[in-house]
MITI-119975 format. One line per 10 residues: their letters; for each residue y, z negated, x negated of C-alpha. Coordinates in Angstrom, 3 decimals. Example, Ala and Ser with C-alpha at 12.3 -4.5 7.8 and 13.67 -1.06 7.14 Angstrom:
AS	-4.500/-7.800/-12.300 | -1.060/-7.140/-13.670
***
This chain:
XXXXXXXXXX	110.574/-129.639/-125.246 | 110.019/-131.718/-121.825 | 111.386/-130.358/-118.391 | 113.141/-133.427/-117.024 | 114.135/-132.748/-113.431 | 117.020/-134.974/-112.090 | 118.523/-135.870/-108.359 | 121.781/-134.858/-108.158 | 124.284/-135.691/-104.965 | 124.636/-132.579/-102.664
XXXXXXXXXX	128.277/-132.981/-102.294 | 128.556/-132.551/-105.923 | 127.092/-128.927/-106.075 | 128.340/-125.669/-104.845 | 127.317/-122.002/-104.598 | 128.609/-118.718/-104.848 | 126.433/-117.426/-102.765 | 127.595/-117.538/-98.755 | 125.822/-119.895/-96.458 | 125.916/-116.947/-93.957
XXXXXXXXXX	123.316/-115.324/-95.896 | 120.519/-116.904/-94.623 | 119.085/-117.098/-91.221 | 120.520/-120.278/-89.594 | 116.940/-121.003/-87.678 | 114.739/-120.876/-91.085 | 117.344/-123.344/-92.760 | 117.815/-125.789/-89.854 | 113.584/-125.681/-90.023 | 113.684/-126.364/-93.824
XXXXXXXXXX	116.426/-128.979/-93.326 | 114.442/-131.056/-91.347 | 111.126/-130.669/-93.190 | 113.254/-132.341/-96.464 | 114.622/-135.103/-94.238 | 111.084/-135.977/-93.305 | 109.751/-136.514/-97.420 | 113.495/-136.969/-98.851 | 113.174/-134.363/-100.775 | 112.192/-130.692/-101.715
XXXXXXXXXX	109.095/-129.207/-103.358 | 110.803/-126.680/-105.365 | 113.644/-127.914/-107.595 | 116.579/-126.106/-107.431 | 117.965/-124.664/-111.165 | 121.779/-125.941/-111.400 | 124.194/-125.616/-114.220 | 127.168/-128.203/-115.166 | 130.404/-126.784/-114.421 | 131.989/-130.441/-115.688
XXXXXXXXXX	130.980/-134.235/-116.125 | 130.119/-134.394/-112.417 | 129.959/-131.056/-110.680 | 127.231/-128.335/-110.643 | 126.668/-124.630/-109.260 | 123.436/-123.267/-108.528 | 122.011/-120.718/-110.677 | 118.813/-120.697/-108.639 | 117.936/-121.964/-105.191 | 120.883/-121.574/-102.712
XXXXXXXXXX	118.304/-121.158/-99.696 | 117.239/-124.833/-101.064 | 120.639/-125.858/-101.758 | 122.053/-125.083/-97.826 | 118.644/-126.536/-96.623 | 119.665/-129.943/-98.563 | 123.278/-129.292/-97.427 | 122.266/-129.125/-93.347 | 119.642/-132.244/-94.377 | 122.565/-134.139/-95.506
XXXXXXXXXX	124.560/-133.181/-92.483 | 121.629/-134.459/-89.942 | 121.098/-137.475/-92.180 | 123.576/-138.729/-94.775 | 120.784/-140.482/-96.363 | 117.746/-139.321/-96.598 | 119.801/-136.142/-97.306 | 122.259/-137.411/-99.483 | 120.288/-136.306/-102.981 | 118.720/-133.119/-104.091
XXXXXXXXXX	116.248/-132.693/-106.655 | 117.117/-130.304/-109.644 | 116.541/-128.507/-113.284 | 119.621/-128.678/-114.826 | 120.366/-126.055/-117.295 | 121.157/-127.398/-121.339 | 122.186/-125.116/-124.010 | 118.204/-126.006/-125.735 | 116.836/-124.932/-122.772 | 119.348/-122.316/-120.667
XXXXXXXXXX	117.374/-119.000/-121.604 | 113.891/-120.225/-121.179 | 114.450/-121.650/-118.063 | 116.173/-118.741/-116.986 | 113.523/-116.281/-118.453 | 111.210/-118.412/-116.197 | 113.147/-117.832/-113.053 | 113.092/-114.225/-113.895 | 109.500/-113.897/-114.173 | 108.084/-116.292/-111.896
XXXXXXXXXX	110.227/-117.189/-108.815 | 111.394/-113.695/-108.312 | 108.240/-112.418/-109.267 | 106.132/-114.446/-106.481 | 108.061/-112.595/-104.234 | 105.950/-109.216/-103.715 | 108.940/-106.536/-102.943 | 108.923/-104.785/-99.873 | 107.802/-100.889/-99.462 | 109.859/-98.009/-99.331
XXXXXXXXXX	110.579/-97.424/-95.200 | 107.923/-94.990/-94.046 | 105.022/-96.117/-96.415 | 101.840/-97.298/-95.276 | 100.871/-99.265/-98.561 | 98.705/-97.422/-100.286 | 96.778/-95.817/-97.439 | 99.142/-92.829/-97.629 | 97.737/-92.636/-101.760 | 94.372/-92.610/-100.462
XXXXXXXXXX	94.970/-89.823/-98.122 | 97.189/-87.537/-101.036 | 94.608/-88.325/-103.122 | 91.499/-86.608/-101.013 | 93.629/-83.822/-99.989 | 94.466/-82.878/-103.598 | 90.154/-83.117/-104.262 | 90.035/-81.134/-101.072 | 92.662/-78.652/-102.449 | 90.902/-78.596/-106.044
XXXXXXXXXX	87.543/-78.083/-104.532 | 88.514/-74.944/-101.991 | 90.221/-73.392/-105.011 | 87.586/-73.562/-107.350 | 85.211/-72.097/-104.064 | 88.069/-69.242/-103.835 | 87.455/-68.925/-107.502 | 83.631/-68.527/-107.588 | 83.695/-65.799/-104.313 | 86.076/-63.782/-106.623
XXXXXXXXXX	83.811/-63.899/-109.674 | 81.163/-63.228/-107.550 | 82.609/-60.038/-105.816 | 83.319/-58.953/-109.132 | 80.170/-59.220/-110.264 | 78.658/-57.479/-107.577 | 81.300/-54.716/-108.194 | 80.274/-54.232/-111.844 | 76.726/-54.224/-111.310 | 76.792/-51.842/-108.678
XXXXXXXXXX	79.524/-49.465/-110.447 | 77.369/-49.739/-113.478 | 74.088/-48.270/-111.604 | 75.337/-45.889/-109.682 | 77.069/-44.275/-112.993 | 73.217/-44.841/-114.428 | 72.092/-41.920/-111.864 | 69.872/-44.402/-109.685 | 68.870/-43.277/-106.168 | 71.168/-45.080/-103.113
XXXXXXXXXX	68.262/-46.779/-102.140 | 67.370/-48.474/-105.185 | 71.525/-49.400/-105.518 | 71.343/-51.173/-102.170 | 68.362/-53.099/-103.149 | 69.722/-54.147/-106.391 | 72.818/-55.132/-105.337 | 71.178/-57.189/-101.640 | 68.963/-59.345/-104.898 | 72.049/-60.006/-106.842
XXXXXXXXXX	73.831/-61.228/-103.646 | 71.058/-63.357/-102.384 | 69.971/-64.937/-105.434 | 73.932/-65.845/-106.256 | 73.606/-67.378/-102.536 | 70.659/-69.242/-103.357 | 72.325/-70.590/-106.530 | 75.825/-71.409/-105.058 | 74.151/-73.793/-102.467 | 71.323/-76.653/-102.978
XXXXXXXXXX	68.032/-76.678/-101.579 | 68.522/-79.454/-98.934 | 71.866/-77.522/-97.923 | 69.897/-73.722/-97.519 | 67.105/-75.806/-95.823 | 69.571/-77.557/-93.078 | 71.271/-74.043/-92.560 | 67.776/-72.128/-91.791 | 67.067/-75.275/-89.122 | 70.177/-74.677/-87.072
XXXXXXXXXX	69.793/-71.269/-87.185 | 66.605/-71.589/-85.737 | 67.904/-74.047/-83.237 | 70.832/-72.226/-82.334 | 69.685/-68.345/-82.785 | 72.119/-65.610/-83.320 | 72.598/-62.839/-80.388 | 71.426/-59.714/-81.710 | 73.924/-57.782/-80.062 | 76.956/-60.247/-81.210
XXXXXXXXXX	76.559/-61.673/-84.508 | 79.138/-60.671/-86.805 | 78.363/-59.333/-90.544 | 78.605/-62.523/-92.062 | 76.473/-64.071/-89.396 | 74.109/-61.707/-89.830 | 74.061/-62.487/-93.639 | 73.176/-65.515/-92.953 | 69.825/-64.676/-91.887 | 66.956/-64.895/-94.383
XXXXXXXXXX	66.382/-61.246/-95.522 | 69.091/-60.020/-94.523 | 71.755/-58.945/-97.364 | 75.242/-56.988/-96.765 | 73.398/-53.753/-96.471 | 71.133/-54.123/-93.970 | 73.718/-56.237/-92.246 | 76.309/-53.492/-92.299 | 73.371/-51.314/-90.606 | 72.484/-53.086/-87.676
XXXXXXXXXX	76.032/-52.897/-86.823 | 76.445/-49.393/-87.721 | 72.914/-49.173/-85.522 | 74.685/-51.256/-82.800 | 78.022/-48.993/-82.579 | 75.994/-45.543/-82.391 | 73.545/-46.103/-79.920 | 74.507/-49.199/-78.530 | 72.824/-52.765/-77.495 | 69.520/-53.884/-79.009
XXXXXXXXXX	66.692/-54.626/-76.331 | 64.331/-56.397/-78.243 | 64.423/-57.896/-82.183 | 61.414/-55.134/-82.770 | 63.878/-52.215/-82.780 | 65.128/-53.377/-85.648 | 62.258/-51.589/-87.764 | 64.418/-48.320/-86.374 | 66.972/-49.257/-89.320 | 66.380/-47.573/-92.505
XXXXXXXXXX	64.684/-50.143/-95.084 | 63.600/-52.042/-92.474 | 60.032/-52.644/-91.613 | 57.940/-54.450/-89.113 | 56.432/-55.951/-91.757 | 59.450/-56.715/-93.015 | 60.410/-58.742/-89.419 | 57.408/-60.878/-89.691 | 57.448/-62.192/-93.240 | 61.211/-63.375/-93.152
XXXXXXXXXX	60.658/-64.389/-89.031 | 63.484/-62.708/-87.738 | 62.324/-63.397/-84.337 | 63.204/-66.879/-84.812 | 66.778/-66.184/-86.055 | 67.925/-63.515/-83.454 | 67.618/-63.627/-79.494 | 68.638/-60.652/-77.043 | 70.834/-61.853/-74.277 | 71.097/-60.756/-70.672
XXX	74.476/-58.884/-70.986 | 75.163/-59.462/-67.470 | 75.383/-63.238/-67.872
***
């Protein structure tokens, strides 16, 4: 089955569609672009109301373009061209329209969107969200891990000592695991470029210092409360389980400076 296109006489066709409906600028434009090649690129879809009249089905913008043509220039406006509609053809010519003319349209975004930047952005924050619970997560097996070993030795009869020992491995090693080489390695080289104030760092700061677990963190600020400010990172050796020795092999003079408290 062809698709014959005819021209039909613009006085012979009407709408039910208002003319009002469509900016008066953009038709009086279109108007004059079909006066100057008598004639429009996109054939407008009519159906026969009798022998010689015709509404449009598809194309009014098209239709009161041809309309203010034939207004400028009886002429070259006088003629449209046009799909007419047959009862062989009516639904897949209308299935068409469907599909294709309204569908080169794209339809417009909800007010307030910004395409699909604001699915970008929803998307990272629930991988953001996802991520910082499963960290949550981990820090509360870990704690309870700790917990277990540590009520599990002391109920063994083990001296204090050894407990705090045991229980400053388990943490480190589960810090060494929960964080990748390259990561421990970058931490260590801004500690050492930005060193930690003896006298300030918190417990977690502290912690964060190579050697030093939650025990012997706890100390030095137990050490710190009682009988006040360190003067030098040697006096740390006064802490129980810690050792000069100790200080050198982990470098703890590169981690820790002592601050003029007056400045």
């Amino acid at each position: 089955m062809k698709l014959p296109t005819s021209l039909v006489a613009v006085k012979k066709i009407s709408s039910s569609v208002p003319r009002s409906s469509f900016p008066a600028e953009e038709m009086e434009k279109a108007a004059h672009l079909i006066i100057g090649v008598e004639g429009t690129i996109n054939p407008i879809i009519l159906r026969r109301t009798s022998l010689e009249s015709y509404e449009v089905v598809d194309g009014h913008f098209e239709y009161y373009a041809a309309v203010r043509a034939r207004e400028i220039s009886p002429l070259k406006g006088e003629m449209i061209q046009a799909i007419i509609l047959e009862p062989e053809n009516e639904k897949a010519l209308l299935d068409q329209v469907d599909l294709l003319r309204k569908g080169s349209n794209p339809k417009p975004l909800p007010d307030g969107s910004n395409s699909d930047l604001d699915f970008r952005f929803a998307n990272l924050e629930k991988v953001f969200q996802s991520q910082f619970e499963e960290l949550r997560k981990d820090n509360r097996n870990l704690k309870q891990s700790i917990d277990e070993v540590a009520s599990k030795v002391q109920n063994s009869g083990f001296s204090e000592k050894l407990i705090d020992e045991i229980v400053n491995k388990v943490v480190e090693a589960a810090r060494l695991t929960g964080s990748s080489p390259r990561s421990k390695e970058k931490s260590i080289d801004e500690l050492k470029q930005n060193p930690l104030d003896l006298n300030l760092a918190s417990e977690n700061e502290l912690r964060n210092v190579p050697g030093i677990g939650p025990a012997i963190a706890l100390r030095i600020i137990e050490r710190r409360n009682m009988k006040g400010k360190f003067t030098s990172v040697e006096e740390l050796s006064e802490i129980e389980k810690v050792t000069k020795n100790l200080i050198d092999k982990n470098q703890w003079r590169e981690y820790f400076v002592i601050r003029d408290s007056s400045t």
